[in-house]
N, CA and C atoms of all chains as a GROMACS GRO file, in nm:
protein
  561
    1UNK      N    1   0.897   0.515   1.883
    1UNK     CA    2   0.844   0.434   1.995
    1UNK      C    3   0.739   0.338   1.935
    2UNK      N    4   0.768   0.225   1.877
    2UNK     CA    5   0.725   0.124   1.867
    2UNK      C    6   0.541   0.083   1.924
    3UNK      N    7   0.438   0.050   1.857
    3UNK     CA    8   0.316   0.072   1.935
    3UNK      C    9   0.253  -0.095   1.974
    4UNK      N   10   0.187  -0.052   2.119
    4UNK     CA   11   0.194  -0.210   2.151
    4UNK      C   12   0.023  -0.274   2.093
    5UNK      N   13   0.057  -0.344   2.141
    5UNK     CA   14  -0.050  -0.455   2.042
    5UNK      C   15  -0.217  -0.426   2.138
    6UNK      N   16  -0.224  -0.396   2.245
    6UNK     CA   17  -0.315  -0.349   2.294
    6UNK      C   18  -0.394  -0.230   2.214
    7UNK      N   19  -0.268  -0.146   2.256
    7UNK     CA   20  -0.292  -0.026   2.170
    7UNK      C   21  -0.339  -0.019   2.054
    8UNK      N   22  -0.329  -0.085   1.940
    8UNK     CA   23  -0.322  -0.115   1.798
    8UNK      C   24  -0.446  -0.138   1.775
    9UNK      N   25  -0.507  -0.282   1.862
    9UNK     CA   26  -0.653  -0.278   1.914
    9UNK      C   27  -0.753  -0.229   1.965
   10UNK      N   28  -0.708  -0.148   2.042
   10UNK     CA   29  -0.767  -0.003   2.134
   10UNK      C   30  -0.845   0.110   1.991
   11UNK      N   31  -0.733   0.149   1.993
   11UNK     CA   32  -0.730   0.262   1.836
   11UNK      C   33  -0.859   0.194   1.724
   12UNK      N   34  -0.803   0.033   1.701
   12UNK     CA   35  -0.943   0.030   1.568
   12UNK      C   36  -1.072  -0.013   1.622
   13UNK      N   37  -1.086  -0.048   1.761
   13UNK     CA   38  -1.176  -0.096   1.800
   13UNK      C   39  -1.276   0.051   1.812
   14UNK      N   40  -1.227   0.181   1.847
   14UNK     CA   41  -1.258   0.235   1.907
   14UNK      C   42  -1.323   0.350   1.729
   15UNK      N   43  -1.230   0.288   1.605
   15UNK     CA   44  -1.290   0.386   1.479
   15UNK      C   45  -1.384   0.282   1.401
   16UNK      N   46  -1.377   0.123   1.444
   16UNK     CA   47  -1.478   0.042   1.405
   16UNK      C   48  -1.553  -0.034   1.549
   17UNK      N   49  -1.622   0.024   1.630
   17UNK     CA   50  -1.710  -0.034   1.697
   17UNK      C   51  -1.765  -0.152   1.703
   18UNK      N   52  -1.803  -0.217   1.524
   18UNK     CA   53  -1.890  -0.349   1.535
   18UNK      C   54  -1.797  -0.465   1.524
   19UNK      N   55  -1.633  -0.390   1.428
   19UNK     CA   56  -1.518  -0.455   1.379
   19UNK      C   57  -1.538  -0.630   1.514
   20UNK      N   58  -1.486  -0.746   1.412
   20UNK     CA   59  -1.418  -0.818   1.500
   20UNK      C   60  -1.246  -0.804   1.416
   21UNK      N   61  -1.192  -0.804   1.498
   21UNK     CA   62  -1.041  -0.761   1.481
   21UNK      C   63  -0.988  -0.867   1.572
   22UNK      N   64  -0.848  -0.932   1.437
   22UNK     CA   65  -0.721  -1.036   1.548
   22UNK      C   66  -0.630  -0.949   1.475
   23UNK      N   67  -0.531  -0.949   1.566
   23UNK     CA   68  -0.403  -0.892   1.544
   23UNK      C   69  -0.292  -1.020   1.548
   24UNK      N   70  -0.199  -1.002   1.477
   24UNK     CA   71  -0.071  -1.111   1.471
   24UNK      C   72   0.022  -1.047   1.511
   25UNK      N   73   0.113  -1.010   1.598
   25UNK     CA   74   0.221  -0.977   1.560
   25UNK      C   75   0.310  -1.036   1.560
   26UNK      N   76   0.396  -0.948   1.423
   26UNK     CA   77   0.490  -1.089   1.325
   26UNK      C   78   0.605  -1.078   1.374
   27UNK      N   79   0.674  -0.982   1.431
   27UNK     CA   80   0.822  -0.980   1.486
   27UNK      C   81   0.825  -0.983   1.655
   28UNK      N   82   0.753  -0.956   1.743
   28UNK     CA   83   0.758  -0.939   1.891
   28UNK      C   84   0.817  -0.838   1.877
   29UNK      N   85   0.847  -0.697   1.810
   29UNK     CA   86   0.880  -0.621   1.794
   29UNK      C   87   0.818  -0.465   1.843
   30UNK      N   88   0.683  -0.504   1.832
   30UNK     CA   89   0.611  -0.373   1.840
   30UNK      C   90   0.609  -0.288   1.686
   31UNK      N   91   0.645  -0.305   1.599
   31UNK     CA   92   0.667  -0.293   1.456
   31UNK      C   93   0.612  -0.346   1.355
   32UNK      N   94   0.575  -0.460   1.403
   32UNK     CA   95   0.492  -0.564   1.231
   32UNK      C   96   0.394  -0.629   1.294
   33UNK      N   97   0.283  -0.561   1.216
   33UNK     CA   98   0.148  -0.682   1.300
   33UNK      C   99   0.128  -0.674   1.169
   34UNK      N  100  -0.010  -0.805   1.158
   34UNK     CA  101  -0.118  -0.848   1.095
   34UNK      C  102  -0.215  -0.811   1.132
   35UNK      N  103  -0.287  -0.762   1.069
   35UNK     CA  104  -0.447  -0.682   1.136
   35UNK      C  105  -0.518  -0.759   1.074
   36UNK      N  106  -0.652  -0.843   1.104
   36UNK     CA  107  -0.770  -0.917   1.041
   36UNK      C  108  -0.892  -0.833   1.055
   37UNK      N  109  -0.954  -0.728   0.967
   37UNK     CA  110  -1.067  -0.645   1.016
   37UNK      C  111  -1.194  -0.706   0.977
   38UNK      N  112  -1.272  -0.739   1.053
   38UNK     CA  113  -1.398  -0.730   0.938
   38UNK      C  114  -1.504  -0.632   1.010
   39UNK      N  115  -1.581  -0.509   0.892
   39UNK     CA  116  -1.640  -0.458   0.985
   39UNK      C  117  -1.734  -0.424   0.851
   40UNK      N  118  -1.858  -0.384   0.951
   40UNK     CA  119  -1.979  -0.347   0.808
   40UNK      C  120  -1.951  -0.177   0.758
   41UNK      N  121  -1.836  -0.108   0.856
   41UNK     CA  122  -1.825   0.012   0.764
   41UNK      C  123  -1.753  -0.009   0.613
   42UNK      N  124  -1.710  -0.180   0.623
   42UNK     CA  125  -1.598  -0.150   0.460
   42UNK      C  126  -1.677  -0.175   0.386
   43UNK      N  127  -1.789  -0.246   0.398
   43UNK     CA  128  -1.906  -0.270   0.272
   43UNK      C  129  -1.930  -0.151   0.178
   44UNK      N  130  -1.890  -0.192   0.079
   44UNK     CA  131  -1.893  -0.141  -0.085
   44UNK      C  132  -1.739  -0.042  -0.120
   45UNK      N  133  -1.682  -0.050  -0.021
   45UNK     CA  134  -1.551   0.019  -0.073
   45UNK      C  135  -1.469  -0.051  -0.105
   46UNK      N  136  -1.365   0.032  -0.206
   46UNK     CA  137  -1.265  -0.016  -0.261
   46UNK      C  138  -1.163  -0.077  -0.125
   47UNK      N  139  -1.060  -0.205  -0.172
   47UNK     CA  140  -0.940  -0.226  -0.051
   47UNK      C  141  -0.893  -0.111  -0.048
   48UNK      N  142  -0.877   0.001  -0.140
   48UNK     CA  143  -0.790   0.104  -0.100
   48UNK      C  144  -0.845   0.200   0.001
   49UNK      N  145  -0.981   0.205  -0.023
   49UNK     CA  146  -1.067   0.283   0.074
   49UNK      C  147  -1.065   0.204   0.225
   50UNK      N  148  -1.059   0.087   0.242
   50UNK     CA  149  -1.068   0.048   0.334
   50UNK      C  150  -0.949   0.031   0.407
   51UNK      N  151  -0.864   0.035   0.354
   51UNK     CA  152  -0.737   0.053   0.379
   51UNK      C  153  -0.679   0.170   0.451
   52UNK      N  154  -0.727   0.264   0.392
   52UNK     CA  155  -0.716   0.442   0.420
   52UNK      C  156  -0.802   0.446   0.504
   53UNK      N  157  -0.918   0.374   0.521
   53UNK     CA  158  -1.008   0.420   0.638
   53UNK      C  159  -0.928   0.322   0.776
   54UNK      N  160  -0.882   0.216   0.756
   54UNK     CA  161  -0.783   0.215   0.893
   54UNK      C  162  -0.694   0.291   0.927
   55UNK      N  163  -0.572   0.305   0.808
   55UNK     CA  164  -0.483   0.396   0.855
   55UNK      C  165  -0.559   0.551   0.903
   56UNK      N  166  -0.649   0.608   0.864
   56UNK     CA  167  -0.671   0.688   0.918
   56UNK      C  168  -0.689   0.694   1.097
   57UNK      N  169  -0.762   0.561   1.144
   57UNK     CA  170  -0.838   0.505   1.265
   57UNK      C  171  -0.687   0.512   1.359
   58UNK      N  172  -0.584   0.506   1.265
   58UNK     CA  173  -0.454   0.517   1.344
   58UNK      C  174  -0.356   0.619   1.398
   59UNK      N  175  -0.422   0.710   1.330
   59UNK     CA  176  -0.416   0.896   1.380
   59UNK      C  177  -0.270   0.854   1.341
   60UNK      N  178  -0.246   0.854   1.201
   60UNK     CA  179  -0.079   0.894   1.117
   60UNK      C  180   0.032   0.811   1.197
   61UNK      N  181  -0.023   0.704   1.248
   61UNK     CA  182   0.117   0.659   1.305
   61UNK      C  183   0.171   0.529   1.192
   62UNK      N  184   0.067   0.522   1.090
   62UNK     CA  185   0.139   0.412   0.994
   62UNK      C  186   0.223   0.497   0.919
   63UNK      N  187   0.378   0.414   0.935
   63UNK     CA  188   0.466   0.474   0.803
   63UNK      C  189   0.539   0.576   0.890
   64UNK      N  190   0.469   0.592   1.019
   64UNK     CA  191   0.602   0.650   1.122
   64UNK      C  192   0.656   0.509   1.244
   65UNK      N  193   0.593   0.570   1.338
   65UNK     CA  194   0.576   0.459   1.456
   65UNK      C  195   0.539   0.328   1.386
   66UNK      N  196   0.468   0.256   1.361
   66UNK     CA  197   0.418   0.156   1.276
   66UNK      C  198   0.497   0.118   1.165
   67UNK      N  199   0.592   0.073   1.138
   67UNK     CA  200   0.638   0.068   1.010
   67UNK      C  201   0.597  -0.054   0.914
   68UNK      N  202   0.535  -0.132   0.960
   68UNK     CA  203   0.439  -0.242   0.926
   68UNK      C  204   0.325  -0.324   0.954
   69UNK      N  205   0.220  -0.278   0.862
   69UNK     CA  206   0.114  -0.341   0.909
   69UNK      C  207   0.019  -0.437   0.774
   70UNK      N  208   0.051  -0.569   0.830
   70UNK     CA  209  -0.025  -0.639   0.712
   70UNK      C  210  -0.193  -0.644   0.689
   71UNK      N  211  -0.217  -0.583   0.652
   71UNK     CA  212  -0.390  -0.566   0.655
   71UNK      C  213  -0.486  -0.635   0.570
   72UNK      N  214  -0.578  -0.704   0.620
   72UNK     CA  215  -0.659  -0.788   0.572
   72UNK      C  216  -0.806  -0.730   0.585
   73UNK      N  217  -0.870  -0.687   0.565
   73UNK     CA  218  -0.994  -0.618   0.521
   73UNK      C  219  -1.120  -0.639   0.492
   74UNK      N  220  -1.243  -0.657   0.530
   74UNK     CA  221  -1.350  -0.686   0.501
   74UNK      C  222  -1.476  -0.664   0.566
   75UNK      N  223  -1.570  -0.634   0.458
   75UNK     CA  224  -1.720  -0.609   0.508
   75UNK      C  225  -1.775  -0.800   0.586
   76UNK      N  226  -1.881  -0.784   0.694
   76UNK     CA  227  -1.928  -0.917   0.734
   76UNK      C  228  -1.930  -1.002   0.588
   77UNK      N  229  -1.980  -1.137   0.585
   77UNK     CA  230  -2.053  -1.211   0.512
   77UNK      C  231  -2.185  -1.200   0.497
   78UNK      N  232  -2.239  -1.143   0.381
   78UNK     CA  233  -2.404  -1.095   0.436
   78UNK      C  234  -2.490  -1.204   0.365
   79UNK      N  235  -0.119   2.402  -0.781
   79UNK     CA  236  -0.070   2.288  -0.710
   79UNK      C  237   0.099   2.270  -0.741
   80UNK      N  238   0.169   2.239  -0.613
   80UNK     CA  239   0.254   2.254  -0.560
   80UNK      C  240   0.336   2.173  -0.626
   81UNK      N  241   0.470   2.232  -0.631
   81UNK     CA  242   0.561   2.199  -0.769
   81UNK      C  243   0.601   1.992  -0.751
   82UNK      N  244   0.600   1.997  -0.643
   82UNK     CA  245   0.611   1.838  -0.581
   82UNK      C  246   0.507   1.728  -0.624
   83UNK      N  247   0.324   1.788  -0.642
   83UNK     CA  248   0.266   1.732  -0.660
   83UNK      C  249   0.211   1.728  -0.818
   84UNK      N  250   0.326   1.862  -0.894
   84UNK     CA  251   0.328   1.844  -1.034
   84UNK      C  252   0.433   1.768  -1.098
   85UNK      N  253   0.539   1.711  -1.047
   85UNK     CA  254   0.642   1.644  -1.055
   85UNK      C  255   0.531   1.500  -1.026
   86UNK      N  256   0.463   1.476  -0.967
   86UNK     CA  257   0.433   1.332  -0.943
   86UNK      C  258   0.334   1.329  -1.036
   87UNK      N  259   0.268   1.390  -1.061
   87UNK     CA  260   0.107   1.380  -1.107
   87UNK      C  261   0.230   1.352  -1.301
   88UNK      N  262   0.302   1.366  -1.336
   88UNK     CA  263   0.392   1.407  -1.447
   88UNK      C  264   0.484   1.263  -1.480
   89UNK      N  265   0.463   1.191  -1.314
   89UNK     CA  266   0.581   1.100  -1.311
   89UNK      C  267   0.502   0.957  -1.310
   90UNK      N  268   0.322   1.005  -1.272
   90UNK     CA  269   0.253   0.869  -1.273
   90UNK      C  270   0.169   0.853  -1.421
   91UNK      N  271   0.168   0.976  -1.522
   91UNK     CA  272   0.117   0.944  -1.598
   91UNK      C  273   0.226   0.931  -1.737
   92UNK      N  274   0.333   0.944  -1.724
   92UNK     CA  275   0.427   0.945  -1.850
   92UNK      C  276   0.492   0.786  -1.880
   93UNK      N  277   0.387   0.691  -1.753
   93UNK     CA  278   0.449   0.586  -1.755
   93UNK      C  279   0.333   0.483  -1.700
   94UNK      N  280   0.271   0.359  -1.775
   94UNK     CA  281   0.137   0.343  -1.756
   94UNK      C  282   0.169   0.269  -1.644
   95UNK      N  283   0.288   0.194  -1.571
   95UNK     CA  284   0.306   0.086  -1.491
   95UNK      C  285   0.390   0.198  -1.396
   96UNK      N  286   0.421   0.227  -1.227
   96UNK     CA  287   0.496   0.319  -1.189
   96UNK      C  288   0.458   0.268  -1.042
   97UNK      N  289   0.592   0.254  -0.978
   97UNK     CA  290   0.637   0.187  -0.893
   97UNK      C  291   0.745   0.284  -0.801
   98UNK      N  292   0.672   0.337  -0.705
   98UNK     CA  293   0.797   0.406  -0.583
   98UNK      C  294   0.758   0.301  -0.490
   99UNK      N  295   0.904   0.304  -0.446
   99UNK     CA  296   0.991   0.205  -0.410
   99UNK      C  297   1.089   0.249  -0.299
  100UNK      N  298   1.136   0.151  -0.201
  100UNK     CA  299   1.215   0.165  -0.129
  100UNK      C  300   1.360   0.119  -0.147
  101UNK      N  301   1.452   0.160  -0.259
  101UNK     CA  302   1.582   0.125  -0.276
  101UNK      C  303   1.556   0.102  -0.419
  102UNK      N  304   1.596   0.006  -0.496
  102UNK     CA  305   1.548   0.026  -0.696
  102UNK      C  306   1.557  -0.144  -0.709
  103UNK      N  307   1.484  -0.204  -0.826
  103UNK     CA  308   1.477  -0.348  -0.862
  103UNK      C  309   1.589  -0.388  -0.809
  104UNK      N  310   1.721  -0.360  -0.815
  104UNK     CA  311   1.832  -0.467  -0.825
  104UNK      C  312   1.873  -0.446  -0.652
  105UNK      N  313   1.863  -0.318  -0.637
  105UNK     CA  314   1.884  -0.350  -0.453
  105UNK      C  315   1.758  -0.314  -0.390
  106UNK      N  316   1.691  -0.362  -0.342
  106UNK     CA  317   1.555  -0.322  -0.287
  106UNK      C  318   1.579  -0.322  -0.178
  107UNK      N  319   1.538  -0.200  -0.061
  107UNK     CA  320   1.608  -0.172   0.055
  107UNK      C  321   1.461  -0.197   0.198
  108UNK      N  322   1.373  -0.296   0.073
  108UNK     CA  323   1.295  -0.331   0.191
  108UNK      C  324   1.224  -0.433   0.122
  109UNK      N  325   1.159  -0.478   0.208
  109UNK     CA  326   1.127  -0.650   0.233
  109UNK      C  327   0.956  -0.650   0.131
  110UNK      N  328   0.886  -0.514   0.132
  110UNK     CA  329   0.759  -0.531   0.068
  110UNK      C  330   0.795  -0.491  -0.103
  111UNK      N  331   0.909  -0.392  -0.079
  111UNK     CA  332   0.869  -0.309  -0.228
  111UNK      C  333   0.973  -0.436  -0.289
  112UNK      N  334   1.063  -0.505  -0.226
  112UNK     CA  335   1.108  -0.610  -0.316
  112UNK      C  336   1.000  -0.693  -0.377
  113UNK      N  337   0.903  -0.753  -0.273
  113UNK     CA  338   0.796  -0.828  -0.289
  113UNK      C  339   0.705  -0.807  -0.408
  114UNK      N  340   0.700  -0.646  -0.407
  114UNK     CA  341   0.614  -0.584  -0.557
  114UNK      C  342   0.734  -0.577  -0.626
  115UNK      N  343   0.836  -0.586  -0.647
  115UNK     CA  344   0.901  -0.563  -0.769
  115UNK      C  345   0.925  -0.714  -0.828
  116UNK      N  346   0.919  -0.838  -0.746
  116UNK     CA  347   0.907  -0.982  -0.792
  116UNK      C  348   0.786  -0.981  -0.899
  117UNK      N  349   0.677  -0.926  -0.814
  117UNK     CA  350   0.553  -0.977  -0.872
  117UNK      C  351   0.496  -0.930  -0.989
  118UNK      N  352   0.560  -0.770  -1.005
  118UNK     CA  353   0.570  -0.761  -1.159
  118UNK      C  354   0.673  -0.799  -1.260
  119UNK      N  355   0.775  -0.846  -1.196
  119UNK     CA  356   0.863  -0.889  -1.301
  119UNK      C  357   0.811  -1.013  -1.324
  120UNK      N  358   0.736  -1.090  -1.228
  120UNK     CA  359   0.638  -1.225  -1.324
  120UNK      C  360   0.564  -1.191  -1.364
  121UNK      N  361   0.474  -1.088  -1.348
  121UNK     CA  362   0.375  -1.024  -1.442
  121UNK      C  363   0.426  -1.027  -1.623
  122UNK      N  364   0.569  -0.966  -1.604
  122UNK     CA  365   0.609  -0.932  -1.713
  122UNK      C  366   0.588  -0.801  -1.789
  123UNK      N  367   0.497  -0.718  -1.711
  123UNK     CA  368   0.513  -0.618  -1.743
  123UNK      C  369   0.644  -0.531  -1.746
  124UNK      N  370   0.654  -0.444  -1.806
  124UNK     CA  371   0.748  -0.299  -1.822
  124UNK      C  372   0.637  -0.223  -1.726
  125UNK      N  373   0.764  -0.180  -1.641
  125UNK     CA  374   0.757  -0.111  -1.502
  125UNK      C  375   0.857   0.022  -1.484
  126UNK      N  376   0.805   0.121  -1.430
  126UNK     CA  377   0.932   0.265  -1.431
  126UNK      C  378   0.943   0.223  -1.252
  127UNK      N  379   1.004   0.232  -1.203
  127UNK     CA  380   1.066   0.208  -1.078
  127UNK      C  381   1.135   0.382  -1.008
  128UNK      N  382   1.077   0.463  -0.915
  128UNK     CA  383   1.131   0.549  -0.853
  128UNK      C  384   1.176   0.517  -0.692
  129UNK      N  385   1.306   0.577  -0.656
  129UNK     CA  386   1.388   0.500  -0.555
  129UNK      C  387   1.314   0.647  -0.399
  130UNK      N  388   1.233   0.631  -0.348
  130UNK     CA  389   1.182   0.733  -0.232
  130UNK      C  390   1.294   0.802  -0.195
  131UNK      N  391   1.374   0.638  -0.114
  131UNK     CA  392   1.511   0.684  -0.032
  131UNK      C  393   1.595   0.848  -0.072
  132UNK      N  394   1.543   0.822  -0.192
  132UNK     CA  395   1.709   0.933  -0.299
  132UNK      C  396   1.636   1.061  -0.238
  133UNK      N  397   1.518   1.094  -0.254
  133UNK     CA  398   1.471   1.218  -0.258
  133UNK      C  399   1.321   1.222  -0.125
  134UNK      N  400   1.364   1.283  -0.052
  134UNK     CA  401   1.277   1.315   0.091
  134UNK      C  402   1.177   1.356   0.054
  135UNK      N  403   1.201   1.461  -0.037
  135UNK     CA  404   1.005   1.607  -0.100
  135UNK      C  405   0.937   1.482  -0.160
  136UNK      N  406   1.010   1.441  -0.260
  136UNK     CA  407   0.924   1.359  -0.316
  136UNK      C  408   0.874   1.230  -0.237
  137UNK      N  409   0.895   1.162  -0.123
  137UNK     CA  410   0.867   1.058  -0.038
  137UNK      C  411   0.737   1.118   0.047
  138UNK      N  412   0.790   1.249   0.111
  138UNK     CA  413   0.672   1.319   0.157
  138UNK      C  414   0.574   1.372   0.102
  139UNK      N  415   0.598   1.409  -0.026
  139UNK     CA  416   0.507   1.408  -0.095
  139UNK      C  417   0.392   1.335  -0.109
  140UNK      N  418   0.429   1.235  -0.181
  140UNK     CA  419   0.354   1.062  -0.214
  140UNK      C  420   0.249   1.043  -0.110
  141UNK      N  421   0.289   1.060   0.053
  141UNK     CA  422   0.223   1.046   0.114
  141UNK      C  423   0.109   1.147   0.079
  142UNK      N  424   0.122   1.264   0.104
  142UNK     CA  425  -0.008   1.328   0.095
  142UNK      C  426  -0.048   1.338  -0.072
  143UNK      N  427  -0.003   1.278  -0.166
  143UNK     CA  428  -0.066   1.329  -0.306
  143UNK      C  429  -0.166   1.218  -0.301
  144UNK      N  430  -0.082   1.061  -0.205
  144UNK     CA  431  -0.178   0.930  -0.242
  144UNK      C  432  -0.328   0.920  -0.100
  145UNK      N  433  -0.248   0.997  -0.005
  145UNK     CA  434  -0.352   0.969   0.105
  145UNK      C  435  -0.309   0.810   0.142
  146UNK      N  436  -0.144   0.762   0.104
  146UNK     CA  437  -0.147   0.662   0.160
  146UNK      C  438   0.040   0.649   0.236
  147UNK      N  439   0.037   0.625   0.330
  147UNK     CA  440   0.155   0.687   0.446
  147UNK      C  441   0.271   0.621   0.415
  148UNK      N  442   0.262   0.467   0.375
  148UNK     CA  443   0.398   0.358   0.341
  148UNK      C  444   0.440   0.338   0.177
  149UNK      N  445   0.521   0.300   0.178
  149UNK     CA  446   0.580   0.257   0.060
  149UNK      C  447   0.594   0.098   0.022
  150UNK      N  448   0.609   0.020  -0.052
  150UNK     CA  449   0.583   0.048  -0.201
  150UNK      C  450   0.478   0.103  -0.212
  151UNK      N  451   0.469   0.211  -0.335
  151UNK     CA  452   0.309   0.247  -0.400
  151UNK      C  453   0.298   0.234  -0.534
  152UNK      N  454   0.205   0.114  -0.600
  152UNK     CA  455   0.240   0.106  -0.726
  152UNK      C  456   0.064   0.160  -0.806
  153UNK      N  457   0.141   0.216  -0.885
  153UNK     CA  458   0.015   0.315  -0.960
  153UNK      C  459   0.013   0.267  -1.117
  154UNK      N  460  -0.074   0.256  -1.176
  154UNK     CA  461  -0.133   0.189  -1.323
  154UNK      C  462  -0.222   0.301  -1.336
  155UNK      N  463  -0.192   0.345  -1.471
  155UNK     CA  464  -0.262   0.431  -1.582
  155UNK      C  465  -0.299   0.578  -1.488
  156UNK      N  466  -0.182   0.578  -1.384
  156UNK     CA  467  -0.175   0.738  -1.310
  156UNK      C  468  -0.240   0.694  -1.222
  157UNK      N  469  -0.301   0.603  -1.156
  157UNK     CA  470  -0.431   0.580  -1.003
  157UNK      C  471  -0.357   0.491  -0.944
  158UNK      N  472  -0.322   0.545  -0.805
  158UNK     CA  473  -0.298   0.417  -0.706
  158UNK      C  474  -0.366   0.261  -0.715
  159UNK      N  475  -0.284   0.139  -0.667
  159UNK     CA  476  -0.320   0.037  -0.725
  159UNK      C  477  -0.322   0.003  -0.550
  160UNK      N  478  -0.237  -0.008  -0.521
  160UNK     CA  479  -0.204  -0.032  -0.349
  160UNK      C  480  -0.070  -0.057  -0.364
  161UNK      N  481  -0.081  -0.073  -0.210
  161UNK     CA  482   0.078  -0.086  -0.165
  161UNK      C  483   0.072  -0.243  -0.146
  162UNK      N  484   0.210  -0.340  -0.078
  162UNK     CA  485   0.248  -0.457  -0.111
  162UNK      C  486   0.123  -0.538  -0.093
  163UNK      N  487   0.004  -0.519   0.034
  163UNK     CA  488  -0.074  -0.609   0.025
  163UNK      C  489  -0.188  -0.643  -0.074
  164UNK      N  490  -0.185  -0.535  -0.075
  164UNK     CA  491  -0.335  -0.479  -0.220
  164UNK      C  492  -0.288  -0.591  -0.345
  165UNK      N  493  -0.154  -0.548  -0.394
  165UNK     CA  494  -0.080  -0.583  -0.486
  165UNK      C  495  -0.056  -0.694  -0.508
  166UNK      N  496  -0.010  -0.774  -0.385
  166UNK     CA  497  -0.018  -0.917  -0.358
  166UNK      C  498  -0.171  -0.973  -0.364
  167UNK      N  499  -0.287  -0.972  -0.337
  167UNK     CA  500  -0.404  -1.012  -0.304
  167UNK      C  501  -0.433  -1.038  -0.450
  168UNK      N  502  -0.404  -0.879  -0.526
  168UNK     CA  503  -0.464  -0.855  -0.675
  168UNK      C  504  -0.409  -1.006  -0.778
  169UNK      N  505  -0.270  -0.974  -0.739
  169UNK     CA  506  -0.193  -1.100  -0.808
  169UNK      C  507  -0.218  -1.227  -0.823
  170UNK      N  508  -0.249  -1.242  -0.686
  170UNK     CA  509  -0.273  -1.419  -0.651
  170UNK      C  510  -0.416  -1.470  -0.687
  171UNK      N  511  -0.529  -1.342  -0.688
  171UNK     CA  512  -0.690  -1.385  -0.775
  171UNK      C  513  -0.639  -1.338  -0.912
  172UNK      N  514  -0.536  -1.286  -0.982
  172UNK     CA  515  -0.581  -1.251  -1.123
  172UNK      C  516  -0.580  -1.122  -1.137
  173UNK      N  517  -0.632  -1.047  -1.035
  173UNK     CA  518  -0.688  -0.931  -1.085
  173UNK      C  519  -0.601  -0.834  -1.150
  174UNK      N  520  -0.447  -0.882  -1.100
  174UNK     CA  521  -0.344  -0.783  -1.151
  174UNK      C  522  -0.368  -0.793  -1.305
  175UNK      N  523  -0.302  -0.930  -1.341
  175UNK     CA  524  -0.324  -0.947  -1.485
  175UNK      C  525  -0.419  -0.899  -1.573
  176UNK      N  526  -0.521  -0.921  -1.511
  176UNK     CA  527  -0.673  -0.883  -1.567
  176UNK      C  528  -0.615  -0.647  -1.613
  177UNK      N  529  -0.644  -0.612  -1.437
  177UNK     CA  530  -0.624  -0.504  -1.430
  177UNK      C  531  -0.490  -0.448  -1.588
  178UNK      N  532  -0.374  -0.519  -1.589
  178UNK     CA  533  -0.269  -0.478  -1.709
  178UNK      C  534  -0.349  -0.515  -1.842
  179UNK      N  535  -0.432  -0.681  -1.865
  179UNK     CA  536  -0.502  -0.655  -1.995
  179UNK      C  537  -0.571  -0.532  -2.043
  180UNK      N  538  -0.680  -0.482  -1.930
  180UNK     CA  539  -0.762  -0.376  -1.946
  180UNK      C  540  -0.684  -0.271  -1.979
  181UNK      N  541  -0.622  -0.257  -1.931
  181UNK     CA  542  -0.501  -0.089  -1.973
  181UNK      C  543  -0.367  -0.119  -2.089
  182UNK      N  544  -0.384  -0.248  -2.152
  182UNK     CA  545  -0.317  -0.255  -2.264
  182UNK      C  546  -0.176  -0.219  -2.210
  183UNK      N  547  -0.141  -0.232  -2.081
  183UNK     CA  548   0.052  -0.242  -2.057
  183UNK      C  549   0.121  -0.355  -2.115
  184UNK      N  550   0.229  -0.262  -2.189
  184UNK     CA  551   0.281  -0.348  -2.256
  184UNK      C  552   0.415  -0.441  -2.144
  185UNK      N  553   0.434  -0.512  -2.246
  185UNK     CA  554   0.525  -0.636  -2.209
  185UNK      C  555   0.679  -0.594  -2.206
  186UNK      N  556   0.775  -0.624  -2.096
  186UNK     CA  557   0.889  -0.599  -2.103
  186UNK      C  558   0.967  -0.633  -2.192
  187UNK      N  559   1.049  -0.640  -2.300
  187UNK     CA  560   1.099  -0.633  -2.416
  187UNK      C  561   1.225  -0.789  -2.327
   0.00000   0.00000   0.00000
């Protein structure tokens, strides 16, 4: 079951609080978004850490439900 | 540790460049791990390529050995590197290249 774009937003808004977050989605599918994060929890981590700290924010639905998500990542501009 | 995650831990270090994959270089059965298998073949590196699809333990595995849920996963000198976006980002500043100088991977013959 495919997850909708509300939702997608709901979920990281709700594991990054200060996040400003745009979402793309690339097929109208419910399947492939673009995520734009920027939030001050990614400051000083690796992309991989920050990476893993979304998919986590997504309670395991990347790589099931989700089968694509293009992620773009970042602490503010300080 | 569990015979699955001694098979990987065996399969990322016997090979300094290591690439699971969704289908293998010549048929790539998805749209990102093709994307990483372009970008090291302009790299020019020598790359070991494992196909997920063939084998389920080992797909499920990956996930929990890397803590990371999708595929492609391409790993240098045994440590996750990222999956297609990481990989792509690294590429297009350098950093890939940079990252293969530092670890002395050699060049595809």
């Amino acid at each position: 079951m495919p997850v909708a774009k509300d939702d997608l937003e709901r979920m990281l808004k709700e594991s990054f609080p200060d996040a400003t977050v745009r979402i793309d989605d690339l097929a109208g599918d419910g399947d492939h978004y673009r995520a734009v994060i920027v939030s001050e929890a990614f400051r000083g981590k690796s992309r991989i850490q920050q990476h893993q700290m979304v998919y986590a924010a997504l309670g395991g639905r990347m790589g099931g439900e989700l089968h694509a998500l293009a992620l773009s990542t970042s602490a503010p501009a300080s | 540790m569990s015979d699955i995650n001694q098979t990987i831990r065996t399969q990322v270090t016997s090979d300094p460049v290591v690439l699971y994959m969704k289908g293998t270089p010549v048929f790539p059965m998805c749209g990102f791990s093709a994307a990483v298998v372009q970008i090291l073949s302009q790299t020019g590196v020598k790359f070991q390529t494992y196909n997920v699809l063939d084998d389920a333990e080992l797909r499920q595995g990956l996930k929990e050995f890397s803590n990371w849920p999708t595929f492609p996963q391409l790993y240098v000198d045994g440590e996750l590197v990222g999956g297609c976006d990481i990989v792509r980002e690294m590429y297009q500043s350098g950093e890939l290249a940079q990252l293969f100088e530092e670890k002395a991977v050699a060049k595809a013959s």
